[in-house]
C-alpha positions, 0 to 999 in steps of 0.5 A: 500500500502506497500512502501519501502525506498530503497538503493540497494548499503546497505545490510541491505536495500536489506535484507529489501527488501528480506523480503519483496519479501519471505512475498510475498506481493505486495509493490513499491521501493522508491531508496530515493538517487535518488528520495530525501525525501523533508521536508514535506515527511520526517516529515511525514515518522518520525510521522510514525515512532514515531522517532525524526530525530536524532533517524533516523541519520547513525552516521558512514556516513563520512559527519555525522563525518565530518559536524555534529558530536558533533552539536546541532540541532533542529529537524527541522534542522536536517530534513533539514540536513537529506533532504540535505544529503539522505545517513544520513538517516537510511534505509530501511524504510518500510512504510504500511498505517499509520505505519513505521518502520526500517528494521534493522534488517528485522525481524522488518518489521514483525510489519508491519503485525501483 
């Protein structure tokens, strides 16, 4: 199963999902902003990624700028900083079985296949 983590509101998320729809294969939408990640999900969505949480962060968010900028954190802080803020996450996020990657550009979401 193939899911996608989805803001329809970013271009580079409905480029994501582009890709996806043009691969033709079967995946579901998860619009994280209205359905949040909790921590348990987001720990697993970044062994997934092979990413730390701060690998994951969108620095031009203003409430990254404003709130946390310049701070430092554990990772488990900024799990919990990330789940408290959605919008900080980077995105999209394509997730197939045990591999995930970030679809910035879309072209990445091709190693999901390969």
């Amino acid at each position: 199963m193939i899911t996608i983590y989805h803001n329809p509101r970013c271009k580079k998320s409905r480029a994501g999902l582009e890709y996806l729809k043009n691969k033709g294969v079967e995946f579901t939408i998860r619009e994280y902003l209205k359905e949040p990640l909790t921590e348990e999900e987001l720990k697993d969505l970044l062994v997934k990624l092979n990413k730390k949480p701060l690998e994951m962060i969108r620095t031009q968010e203003a409430v990254y700028k404003q709130n946390f900028k310049g701070k430092e954190f554990t990772d488990d802080e900024w799990i919990k900083i990330i789940v408290e803020n959605p919008k900080l996450l980077k995105r999209p996020i394509v997730v197939k079985d045990n591999k995930a990657v970030w679809g910035d550009p879309a072209e990445n979401i091709e190693e999901l296949f390969k």
